[in-house]
N, CA, C and O of each residue as an XYZ file, in Angstrom:
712
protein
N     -24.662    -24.790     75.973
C     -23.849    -25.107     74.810
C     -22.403    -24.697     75.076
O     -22.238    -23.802     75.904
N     -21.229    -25.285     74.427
C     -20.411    -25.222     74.499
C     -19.502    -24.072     73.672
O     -19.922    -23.936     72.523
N     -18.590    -23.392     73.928
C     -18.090    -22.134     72.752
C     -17.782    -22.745     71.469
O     -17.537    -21.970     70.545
N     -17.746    -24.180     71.212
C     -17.476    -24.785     70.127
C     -18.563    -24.846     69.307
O     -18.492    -24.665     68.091
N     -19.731    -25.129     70.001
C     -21.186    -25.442     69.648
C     -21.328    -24.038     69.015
O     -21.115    -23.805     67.825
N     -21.795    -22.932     70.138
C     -22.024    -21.836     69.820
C     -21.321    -21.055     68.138
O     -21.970    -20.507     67.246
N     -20.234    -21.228     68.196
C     -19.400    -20.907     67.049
C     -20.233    -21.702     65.934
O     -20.975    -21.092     65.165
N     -20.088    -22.981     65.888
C     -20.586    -23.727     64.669
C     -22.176    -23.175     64.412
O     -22.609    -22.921     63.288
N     -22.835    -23.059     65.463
C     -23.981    -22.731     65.085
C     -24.626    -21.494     64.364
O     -25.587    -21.397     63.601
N     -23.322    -20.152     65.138
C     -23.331    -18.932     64.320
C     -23.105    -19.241     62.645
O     -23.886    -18.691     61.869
N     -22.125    -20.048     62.153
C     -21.859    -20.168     61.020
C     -22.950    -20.771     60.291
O     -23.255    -20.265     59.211
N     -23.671    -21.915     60.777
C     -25.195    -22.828     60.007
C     -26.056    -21.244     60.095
O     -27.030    -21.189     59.345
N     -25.862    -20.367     60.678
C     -27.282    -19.346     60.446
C     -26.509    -18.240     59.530
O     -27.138    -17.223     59.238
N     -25.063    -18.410     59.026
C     -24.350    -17.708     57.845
C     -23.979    -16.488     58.288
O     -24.078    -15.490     57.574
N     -23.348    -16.451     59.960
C     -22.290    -15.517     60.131
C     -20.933    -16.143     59.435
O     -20.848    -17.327     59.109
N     -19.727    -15.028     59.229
C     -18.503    -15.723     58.297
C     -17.584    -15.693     59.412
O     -16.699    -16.547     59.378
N     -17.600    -14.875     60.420
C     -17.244    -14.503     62.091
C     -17.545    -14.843     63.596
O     -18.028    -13.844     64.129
N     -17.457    -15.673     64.286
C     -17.900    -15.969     64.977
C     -17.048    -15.768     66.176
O     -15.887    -15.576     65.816
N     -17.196    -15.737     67.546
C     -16.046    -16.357     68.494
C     -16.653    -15.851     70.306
O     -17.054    -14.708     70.525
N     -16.613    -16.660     71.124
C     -17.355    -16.664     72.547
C     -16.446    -15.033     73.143
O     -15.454    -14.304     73.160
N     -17.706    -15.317     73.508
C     -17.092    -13.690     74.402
C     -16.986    -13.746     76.181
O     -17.815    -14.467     76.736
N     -16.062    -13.058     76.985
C     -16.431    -13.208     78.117
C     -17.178    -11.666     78.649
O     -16.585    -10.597     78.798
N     -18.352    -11.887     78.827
C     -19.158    -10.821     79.023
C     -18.994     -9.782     80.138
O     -19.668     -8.752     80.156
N     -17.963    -10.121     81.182
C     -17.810     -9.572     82.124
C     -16.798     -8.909     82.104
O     -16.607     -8.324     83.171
N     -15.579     -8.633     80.865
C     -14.579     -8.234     80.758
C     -15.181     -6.919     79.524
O     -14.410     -6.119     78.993
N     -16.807     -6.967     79.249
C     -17.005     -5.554     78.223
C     -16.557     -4.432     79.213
O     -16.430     -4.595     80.426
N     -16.320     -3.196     78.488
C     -15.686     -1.852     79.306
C     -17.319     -1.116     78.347
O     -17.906     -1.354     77.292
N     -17.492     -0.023     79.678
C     -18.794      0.839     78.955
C     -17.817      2.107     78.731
O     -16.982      2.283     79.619
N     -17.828      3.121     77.509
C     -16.922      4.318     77.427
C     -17.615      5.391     77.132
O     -18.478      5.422     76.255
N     -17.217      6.532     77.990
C     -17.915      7.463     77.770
C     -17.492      7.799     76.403
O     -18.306      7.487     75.533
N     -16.524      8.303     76.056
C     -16.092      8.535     74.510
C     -17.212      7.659     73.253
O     -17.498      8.060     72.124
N     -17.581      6.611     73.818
C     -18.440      5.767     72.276
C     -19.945      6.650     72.339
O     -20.649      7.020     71.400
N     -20.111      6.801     73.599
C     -21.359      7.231     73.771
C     -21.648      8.730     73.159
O     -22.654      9.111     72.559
N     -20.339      9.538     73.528
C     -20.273     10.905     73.061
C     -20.151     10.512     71.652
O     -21.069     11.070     71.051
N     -19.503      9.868     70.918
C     -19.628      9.551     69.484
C     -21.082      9.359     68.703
O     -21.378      9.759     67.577
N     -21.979      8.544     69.749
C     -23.049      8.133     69.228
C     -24.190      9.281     69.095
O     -25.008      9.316     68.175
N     -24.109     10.264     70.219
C     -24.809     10.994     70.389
C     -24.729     12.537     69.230
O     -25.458     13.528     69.284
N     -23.401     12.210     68.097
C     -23.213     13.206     67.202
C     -23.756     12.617     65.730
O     -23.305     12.965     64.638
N     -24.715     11.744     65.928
C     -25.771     10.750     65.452
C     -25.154     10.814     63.597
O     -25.410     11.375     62.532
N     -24.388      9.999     64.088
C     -23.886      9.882     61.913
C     -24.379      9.003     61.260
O     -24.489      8.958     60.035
N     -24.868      7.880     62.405
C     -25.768      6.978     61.962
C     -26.989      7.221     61.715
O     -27.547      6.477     60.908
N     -27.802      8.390     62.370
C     -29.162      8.893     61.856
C     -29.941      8.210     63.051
O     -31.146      8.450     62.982
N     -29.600      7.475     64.058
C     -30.625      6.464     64.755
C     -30.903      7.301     65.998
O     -31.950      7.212     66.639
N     -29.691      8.287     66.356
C     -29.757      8.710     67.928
C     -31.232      9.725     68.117
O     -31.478     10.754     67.488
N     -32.084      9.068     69.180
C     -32.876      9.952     69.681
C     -34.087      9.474     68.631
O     -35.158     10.071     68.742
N     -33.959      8.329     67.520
C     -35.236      8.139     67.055
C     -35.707      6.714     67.000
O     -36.361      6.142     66.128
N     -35.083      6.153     68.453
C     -35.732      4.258     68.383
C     -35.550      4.194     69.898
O     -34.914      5.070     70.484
N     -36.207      2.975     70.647
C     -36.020      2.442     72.095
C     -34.695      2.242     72.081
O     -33.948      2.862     72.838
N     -34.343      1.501     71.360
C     -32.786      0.294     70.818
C     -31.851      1.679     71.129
O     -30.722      1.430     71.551
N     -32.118      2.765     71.004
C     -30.548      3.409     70.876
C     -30.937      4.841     72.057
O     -32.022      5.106     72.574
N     -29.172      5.795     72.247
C     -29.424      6.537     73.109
C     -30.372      7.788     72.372
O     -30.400      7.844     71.143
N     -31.138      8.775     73.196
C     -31.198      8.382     74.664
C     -32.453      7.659     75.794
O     -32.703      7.760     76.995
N     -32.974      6.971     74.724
C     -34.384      6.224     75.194
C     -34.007      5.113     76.002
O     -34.826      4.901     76.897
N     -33.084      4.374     75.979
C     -32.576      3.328     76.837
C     -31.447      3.612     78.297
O     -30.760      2.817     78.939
N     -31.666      5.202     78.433
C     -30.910      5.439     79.327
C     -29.519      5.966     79.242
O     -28.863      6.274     78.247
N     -29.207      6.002     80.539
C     -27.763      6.717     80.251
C     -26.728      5.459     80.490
O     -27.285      4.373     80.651
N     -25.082      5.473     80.539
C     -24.034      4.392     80.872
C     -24.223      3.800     81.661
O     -23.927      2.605     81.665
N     -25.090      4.722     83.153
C     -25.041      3.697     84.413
C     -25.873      2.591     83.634
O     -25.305      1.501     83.700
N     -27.064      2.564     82.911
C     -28.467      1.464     82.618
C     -27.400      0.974     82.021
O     -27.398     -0.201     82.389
N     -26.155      1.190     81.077
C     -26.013     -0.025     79.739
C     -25.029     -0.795     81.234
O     -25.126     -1.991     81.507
N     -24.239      0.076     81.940
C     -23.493     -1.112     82.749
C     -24.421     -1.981     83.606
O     -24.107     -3.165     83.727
N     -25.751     -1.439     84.338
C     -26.437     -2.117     85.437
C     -27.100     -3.770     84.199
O     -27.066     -4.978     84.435
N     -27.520     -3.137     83.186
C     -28.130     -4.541     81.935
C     -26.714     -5.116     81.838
O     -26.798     -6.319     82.085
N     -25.324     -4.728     81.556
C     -24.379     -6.264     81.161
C     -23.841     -6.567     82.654
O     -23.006     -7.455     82.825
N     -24.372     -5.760     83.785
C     -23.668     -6.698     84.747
C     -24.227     -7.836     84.806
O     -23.534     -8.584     85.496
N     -25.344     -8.443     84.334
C     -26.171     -9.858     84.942
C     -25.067    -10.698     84.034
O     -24.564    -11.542     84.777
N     -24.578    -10.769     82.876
C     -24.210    -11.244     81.682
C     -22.635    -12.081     81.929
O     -21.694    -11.325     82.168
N     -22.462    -12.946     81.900
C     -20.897    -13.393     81.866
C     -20.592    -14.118     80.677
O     -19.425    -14.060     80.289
N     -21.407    -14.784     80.030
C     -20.512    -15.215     78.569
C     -21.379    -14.180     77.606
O     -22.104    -13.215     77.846
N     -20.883    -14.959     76.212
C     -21.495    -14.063     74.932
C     -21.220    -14.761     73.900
O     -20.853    -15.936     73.924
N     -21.386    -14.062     72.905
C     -21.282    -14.832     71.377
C     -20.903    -13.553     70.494
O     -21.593    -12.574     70.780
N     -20.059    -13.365     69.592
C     -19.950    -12.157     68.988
C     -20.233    -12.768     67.663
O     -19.803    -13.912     67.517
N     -20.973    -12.146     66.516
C     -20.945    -12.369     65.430
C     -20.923    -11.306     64.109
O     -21.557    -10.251     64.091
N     -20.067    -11.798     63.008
C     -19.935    -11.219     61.807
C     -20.412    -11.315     60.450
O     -20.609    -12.349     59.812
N     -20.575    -10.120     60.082
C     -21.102    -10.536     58.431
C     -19.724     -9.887     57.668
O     -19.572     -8.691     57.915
N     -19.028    -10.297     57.064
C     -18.185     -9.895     55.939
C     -18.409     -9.842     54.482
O     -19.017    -10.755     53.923
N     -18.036     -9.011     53.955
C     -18.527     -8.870     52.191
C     -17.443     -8.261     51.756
O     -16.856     -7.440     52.461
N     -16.848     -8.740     49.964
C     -15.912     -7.900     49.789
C     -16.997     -6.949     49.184
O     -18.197     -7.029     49.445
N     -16.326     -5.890     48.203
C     -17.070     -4.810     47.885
C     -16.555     -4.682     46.707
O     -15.470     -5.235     46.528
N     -17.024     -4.108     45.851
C     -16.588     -4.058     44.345
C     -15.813     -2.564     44.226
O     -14.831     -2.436     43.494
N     -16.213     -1.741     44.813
C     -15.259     -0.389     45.163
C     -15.514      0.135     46.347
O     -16.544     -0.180     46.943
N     -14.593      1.037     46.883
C     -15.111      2.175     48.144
C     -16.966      2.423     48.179
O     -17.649      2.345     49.200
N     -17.491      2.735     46.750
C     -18.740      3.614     46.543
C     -19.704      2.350     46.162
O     -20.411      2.428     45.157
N     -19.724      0.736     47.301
C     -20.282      0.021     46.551
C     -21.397     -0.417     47.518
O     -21.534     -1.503     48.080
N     -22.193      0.740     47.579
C     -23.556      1.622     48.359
C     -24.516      0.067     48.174
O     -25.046     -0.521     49.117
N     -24.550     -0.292     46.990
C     -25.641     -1.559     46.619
C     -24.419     -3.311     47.497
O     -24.823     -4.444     47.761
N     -23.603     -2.970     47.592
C     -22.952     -4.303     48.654
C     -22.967     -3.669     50.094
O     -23.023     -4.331     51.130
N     -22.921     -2.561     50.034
C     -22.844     -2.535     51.202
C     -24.465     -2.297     52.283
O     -24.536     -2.547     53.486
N     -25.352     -1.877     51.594
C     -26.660     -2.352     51.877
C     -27.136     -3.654     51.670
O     -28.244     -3.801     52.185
N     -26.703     -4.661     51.099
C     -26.892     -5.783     51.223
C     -26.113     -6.864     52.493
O     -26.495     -7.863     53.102
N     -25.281     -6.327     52.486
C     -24.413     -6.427     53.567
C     -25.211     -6.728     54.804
O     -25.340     -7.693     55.557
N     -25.776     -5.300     54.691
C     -26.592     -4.840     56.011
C     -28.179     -5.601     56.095
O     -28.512     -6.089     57.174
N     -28.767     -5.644     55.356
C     -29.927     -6.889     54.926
C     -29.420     -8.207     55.728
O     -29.898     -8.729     56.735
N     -28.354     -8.552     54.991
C     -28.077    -10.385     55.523
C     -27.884    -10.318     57.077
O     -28.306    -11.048     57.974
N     -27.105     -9.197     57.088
C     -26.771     -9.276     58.722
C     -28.199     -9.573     59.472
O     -28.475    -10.657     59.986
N     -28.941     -8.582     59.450
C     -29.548     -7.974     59.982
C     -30.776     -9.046     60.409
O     -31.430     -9.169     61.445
N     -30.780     -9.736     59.174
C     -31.877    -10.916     58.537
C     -31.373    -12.208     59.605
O     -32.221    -12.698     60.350
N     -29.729    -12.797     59.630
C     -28.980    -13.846     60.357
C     -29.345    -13.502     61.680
O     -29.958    -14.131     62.542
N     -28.845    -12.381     61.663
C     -28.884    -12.058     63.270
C     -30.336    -12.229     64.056
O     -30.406    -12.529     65.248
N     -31.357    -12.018     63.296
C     -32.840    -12.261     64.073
C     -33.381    -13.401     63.879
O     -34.413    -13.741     64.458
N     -32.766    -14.118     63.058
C     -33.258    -15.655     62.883
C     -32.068    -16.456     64.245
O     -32.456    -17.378     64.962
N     -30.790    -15.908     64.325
C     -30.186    -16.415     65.410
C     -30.404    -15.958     66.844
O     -30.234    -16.699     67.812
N     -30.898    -14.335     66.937
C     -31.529    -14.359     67.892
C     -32.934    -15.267     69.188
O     -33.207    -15.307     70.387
N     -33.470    -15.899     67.687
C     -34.955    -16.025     67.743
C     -34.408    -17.649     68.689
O     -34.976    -18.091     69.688
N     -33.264    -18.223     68.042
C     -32.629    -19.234     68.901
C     -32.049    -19.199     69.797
O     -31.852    -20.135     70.573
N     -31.535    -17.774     69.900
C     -30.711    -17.854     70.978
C     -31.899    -17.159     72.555
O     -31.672    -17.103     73.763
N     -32.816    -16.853     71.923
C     -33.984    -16.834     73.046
C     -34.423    -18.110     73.506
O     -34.920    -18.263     74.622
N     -34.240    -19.114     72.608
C     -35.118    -20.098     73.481
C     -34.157    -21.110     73.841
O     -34.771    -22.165     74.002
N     -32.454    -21.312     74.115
C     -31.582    -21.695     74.259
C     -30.899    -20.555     75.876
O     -30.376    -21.227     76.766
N     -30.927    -19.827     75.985
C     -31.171    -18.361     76.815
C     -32.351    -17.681     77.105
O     -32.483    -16.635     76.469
N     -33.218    -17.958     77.852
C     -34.525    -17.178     78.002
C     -33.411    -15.515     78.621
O     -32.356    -15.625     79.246
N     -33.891    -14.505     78.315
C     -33.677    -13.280     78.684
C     -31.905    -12.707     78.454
O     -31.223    -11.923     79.113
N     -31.625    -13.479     77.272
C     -30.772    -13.130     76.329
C     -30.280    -11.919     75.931
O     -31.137    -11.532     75.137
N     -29.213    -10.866     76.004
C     -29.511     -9.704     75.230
C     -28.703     -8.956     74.498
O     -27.588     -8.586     74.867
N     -29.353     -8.633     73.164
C     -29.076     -8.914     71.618
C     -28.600     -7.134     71.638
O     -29.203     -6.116     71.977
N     -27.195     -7.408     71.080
C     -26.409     -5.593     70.587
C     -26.406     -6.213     69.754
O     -26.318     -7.412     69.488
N     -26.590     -4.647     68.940
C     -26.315     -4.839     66.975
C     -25.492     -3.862     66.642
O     -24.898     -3.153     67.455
N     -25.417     -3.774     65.358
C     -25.014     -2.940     64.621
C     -26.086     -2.047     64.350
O     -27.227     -2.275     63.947
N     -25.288     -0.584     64.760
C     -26.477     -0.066     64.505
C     -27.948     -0.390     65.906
O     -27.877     -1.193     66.837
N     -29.014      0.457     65.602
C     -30.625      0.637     65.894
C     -30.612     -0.477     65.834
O     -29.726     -1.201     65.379
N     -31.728     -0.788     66.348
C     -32.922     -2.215     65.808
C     -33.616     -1.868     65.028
O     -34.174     -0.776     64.917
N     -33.673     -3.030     64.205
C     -34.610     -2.649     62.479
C     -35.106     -3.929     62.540
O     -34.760     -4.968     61.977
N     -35.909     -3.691     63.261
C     -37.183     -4.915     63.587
C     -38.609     -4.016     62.987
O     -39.611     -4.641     62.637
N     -38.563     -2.836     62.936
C     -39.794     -1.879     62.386
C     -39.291     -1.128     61.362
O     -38.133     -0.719     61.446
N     -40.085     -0.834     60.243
C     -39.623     -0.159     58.948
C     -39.512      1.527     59.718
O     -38.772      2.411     59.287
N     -40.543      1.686     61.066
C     -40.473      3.050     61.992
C     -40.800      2.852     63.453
O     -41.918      2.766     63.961
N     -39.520      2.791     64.082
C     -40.023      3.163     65.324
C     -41.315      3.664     65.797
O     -42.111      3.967     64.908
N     -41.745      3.838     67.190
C     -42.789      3.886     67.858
C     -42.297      5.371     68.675
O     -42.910      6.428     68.825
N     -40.996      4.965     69.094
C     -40.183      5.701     69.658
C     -40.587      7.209     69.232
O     -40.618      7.262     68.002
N     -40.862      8.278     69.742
C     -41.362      8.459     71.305
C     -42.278      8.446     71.902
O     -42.388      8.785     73.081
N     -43.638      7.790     70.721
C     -44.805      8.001     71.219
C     -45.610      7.170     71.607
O     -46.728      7.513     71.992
N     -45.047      5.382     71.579
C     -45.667      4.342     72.157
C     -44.719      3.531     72.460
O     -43.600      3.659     71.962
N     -44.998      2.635     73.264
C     -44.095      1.712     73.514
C     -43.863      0.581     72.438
O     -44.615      0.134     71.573
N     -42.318      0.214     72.852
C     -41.522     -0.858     71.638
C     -43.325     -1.674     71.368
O     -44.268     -1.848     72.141
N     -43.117     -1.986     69.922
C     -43.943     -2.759     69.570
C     -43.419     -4.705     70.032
O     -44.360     -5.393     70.430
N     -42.687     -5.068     69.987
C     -41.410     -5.870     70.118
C     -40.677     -6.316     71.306
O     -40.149     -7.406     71.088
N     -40.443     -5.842     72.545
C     -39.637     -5.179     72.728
C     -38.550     -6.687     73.725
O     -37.684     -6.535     74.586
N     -38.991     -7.736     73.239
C     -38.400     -8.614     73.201
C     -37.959     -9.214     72.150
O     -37.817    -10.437     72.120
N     -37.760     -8.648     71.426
C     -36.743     -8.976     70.527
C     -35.952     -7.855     70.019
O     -35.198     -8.142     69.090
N     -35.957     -6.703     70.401
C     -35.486     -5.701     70.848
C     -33.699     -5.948     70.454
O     -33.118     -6.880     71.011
N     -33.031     -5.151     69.593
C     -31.826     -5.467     69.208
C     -31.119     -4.017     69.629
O     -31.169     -3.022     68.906
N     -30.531     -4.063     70.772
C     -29.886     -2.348     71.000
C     -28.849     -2.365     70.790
O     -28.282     -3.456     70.857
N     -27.925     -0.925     70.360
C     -27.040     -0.180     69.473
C     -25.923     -0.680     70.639
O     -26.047     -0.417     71.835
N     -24.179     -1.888     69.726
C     -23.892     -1.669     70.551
C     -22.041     -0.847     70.670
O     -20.927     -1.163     71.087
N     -22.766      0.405     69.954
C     -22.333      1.432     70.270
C     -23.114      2.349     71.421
O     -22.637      2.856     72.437
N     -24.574      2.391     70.877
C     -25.300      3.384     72.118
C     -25.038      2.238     74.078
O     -25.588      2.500     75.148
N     -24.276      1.358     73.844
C     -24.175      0.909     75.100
C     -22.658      1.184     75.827
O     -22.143      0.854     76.895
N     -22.288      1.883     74.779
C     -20.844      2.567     74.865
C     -19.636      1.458     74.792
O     -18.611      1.589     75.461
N     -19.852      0.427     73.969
C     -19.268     -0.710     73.735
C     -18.019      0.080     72.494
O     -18.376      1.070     71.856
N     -17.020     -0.342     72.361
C     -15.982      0.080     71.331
C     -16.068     -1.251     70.846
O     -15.823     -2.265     71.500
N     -16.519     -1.176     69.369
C     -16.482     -2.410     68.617
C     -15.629     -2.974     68.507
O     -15.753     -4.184     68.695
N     -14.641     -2.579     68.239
C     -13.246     -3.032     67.602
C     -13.010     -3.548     68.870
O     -13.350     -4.694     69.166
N     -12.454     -2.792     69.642
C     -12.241     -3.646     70.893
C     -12.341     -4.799     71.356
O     -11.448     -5.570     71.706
N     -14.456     -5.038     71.363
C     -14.642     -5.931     71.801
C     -14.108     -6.899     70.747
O     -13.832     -8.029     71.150
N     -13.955     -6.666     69.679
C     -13.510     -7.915     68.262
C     -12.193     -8.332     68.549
O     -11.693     -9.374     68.127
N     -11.749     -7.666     69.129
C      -9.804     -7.224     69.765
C      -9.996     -8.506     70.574
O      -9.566     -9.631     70.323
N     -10.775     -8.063     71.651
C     -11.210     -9.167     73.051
C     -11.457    -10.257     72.781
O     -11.150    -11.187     73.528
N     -12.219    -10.456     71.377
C     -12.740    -12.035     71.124
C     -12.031    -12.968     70.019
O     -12.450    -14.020     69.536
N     -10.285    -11.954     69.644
C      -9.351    -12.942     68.668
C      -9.627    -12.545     67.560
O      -8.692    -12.625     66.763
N     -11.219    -11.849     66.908
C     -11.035    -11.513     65.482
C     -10.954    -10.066     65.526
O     -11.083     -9.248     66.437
N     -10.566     -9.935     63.600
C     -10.030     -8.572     63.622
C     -12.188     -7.628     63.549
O     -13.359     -8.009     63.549
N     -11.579     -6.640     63.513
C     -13.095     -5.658     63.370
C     -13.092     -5.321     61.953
O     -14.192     -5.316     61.400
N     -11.861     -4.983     61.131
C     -11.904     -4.820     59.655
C     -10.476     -5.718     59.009
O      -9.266     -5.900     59.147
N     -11.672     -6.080     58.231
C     -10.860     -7.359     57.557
C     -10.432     -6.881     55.904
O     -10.679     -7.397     54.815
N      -9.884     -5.988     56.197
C      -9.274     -5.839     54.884
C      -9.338     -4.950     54.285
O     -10.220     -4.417     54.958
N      -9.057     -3.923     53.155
C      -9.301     -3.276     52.280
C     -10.565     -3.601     51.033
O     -10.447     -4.398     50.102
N     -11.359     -3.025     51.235
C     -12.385     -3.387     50.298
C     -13.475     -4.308     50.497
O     -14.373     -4.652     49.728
N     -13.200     -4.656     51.751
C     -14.793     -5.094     52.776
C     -15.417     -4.532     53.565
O     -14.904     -3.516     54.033
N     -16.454     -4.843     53.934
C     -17.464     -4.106     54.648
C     -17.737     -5.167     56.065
O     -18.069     -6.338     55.884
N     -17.564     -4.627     57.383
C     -18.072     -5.652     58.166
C     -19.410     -4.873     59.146
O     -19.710     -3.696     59.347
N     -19.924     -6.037     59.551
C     -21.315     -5.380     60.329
C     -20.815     -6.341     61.433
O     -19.938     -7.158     61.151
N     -21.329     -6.279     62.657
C     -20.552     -6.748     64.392
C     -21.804     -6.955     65.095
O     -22.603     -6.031     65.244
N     -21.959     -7.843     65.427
C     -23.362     -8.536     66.611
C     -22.671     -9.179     68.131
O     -21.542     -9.651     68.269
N     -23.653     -9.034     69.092
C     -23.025     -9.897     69.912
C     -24.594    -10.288     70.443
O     -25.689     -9.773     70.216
N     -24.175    -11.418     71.239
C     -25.287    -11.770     72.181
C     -24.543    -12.587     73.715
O     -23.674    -13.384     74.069
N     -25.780    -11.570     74.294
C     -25.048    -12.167     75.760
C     -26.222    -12.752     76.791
O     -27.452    -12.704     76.760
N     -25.193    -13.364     77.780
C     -26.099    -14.623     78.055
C     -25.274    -15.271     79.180
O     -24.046    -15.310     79.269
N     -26.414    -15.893     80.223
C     -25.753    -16.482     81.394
C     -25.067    -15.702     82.409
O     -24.534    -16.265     83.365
């Protein structure tokens, strides 16, 4: 598919963000990783998807070296205030919901595709993590902060902004491929 294709198609599965990525220009940082590992998100150390079950920087660089294009995608919402806990969990629902219905295409358009999220993978209401293996683990959505990715950055890299405004909420996907 073409980056034109790709774009239009993010939008029919109701990203509001879309734009091709060149996969070979991601930077891995130790700094995101040290961020991730002071777990504010609650995920570090309790899923496959995030550190330190998926390894250390060398694994996230040796997995995006195969990778040269991508797809980055967005969910945007305004918010009714700073404290608007019920948009901004919904927020996180739609994303979360788009993103695995576009995944599920972008597997069979890309066999061995691979899906950073926002955030863990919340493909299980509870991990397995540490005591069995991914239930999933192809469809497997890893943190892509725990890959030491700087979000913004990469949003920098792909023409859109990472926060769009005062009083929205954004959630950040990518998928890479080829």
């Amino acid at each position: 598919m073409t980056d034109e294709e790709l774009v239009a198609m993010a939008g029919e599965y109701g990203f509001d963000c879309s734009a091709p990525m060149d996969a070979t220009k991601l930077e891995v940082l130790e700094d995101v990783r040290a961020a991730c590992e002071k777990n504010l998100c609650g995920a570090y150390n309790t899923t496959w998807a995030c550190p330190p079950a998926f390894g250390d920087l060398d694994k996230s660089r040796e997995m995006l070296a195969g990778f040269k294009r991508g797809l980055l995608v967005q969910s945007v919402q305004e918010l009714e205030d700073d404290f608007d806990w019920e948009g901004i969990e919904a927020l996180g629902k739609r994303h979360s919901e788009n993103f695995q219905k576009l995944y599920a295409k972008m597997r069979e358009l890309y066999p061995g595709v691979l899906a950073l999220g926002a955030g863990g993978c919340k493909n299980c209401k509870k991990c397995t993590y540490p005591d069995s293996p991914c239930r999933f683990p192809d469809r497997m959505v890893y943190s892509m902060e725990g890959f030491g990715l700087f979000v913004t950055q990469v949003c920098r890299d792909c023409g859109i902004p990472y926060n769009h405004g005062r009083g929205t909420m954004t959630y950040s996907g990518c998928f890479l491929f080829e």
